[in-house]
Backbone as CSV, one residue per row, in Angstrom:
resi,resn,N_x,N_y,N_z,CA_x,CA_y,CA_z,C_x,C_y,C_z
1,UNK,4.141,7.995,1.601,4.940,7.062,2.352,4.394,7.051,3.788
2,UNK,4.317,5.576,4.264,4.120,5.543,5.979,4.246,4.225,6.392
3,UNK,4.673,4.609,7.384,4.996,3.010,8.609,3.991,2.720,9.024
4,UNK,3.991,1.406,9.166,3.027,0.414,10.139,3.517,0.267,11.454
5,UNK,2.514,-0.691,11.977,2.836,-0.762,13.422,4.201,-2.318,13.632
6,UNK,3.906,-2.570,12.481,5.175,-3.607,12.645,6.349,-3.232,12.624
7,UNK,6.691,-1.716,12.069,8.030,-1.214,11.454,8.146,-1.325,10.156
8,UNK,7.308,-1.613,9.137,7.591,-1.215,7.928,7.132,-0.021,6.994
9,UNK,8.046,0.030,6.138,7.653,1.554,5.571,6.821,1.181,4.324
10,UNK,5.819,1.494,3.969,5.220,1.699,2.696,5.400,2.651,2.223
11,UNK,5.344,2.575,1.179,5.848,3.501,-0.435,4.518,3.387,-1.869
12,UNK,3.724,4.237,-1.617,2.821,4.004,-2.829,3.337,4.622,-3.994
13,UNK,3.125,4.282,-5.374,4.110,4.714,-7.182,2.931,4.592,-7.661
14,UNK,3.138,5.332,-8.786,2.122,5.003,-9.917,1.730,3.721,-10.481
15,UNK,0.515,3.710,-10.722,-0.150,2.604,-11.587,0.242,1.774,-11.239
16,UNK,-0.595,0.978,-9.998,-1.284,0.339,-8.958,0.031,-0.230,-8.506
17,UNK,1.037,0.506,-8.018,2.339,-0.511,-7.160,2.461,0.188,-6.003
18,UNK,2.542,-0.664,-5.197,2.900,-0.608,-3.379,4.511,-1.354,-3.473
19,UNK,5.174,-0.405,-2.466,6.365,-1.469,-1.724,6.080,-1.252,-0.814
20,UNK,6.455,-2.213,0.324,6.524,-2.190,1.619,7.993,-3.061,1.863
21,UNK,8.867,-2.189,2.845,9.865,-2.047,2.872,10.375,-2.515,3.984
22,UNK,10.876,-3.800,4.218,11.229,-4.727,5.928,12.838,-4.413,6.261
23,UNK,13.044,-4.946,7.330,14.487,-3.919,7.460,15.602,-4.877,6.460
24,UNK,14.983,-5.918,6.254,15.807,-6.939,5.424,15.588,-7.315,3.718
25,UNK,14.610,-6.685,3.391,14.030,-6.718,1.685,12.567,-5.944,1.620
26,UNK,12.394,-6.185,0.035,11.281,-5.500,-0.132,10.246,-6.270,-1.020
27,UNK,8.927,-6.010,-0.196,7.576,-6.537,-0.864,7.050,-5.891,-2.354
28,UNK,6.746,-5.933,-3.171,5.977,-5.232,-4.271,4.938,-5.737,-4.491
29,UNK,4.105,-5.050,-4.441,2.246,-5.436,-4.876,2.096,-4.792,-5.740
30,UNK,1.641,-5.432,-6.861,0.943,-4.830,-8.171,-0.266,-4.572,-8.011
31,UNK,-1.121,-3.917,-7.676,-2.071,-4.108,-7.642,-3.617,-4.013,-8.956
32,UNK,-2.610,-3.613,-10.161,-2.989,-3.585,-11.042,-3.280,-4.770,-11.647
33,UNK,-2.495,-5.890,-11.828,-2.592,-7.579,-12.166,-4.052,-7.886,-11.624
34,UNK,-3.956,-7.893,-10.326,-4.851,-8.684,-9.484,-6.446,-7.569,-9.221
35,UNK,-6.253,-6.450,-9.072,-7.485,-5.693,-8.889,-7.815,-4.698,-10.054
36,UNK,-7.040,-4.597,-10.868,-7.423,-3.427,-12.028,-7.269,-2.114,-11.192
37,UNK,-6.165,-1.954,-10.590,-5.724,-0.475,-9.889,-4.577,-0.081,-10.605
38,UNK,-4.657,0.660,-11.301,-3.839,1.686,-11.618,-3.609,3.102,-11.283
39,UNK,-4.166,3.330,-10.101,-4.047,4.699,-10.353,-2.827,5.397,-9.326
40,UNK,-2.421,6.439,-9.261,-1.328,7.104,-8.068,-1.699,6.996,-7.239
41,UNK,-0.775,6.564,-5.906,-1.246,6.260,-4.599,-0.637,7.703,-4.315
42,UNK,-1.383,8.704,-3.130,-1.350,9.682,-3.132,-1.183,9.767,-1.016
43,UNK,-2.050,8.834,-1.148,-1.934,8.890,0.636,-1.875,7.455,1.675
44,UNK,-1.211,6.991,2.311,-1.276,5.912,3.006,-1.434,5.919,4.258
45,UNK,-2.645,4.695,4.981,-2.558,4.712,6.516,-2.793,3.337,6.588
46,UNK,-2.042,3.177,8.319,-2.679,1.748,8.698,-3.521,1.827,9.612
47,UNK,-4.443,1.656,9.382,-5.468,1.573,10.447,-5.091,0.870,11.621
48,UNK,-5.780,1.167,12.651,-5.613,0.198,14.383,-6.144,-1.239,14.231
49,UNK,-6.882,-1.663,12.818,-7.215,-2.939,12.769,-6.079,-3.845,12.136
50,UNK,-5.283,-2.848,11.603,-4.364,-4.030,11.173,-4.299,-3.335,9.708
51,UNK,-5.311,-3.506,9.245,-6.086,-3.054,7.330,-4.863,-1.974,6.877
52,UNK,-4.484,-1.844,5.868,-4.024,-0.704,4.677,-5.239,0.161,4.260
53,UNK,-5.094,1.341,4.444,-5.581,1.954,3.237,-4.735,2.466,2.832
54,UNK,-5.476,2.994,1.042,-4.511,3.712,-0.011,-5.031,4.575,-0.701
55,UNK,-4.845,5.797,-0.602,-6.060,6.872,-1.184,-5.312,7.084,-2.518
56,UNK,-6.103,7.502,-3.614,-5.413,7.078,-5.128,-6.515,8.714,-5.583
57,UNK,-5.677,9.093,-6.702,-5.938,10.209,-7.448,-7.586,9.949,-8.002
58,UNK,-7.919,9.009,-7.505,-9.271,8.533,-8.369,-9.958,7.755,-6.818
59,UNK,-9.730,7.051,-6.225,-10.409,6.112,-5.278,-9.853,5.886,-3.921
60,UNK,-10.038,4.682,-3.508,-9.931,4.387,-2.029,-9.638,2.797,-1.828
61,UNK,-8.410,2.609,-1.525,-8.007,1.140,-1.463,-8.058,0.578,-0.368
62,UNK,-9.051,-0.230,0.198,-8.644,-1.013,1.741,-8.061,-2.492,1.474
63,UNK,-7.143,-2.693,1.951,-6.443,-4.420,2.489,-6.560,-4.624,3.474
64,UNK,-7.066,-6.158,3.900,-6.460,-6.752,5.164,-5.782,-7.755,5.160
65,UNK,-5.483,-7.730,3.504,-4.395,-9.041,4.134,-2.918,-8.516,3.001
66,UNK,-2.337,-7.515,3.182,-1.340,-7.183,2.575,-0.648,-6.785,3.816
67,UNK,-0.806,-6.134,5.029,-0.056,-5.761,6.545,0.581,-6.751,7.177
């Protein structure tokens, strides 16, 4: 779990799902549908560029357009 610089909390789950959590609802990314990620999200940061990463029991996820 970790906040961004906007104030939201991310939440990485097993087999490829992100929430990101606004003070008013919540986002879900599959990321399994769209990228073939399944694996446990294990660590989260937001970088100073803006970007997600998502460190996974197996790999290394960067976004820049999920923040």
């Amino acid at each position: 779990m970790s906040g961004d610089n906007k104030g939201n909390i991310w939440m990485g789950l097993n087999n490829g799902f992100i929430n990101k959590l606004h003070t008013d609802s919540i986002s879900v990314y599959n990321l399994n549908d769209k990228y073939k990620f399944k694996y446990r999200t294990t660590a989260i940061l937001n970088h100073s560029d803006g970007s997600m990463w998502f460190g996974t029991d197996k790999s290394i996820f960067i976004s820049s357009s999920m923040s």
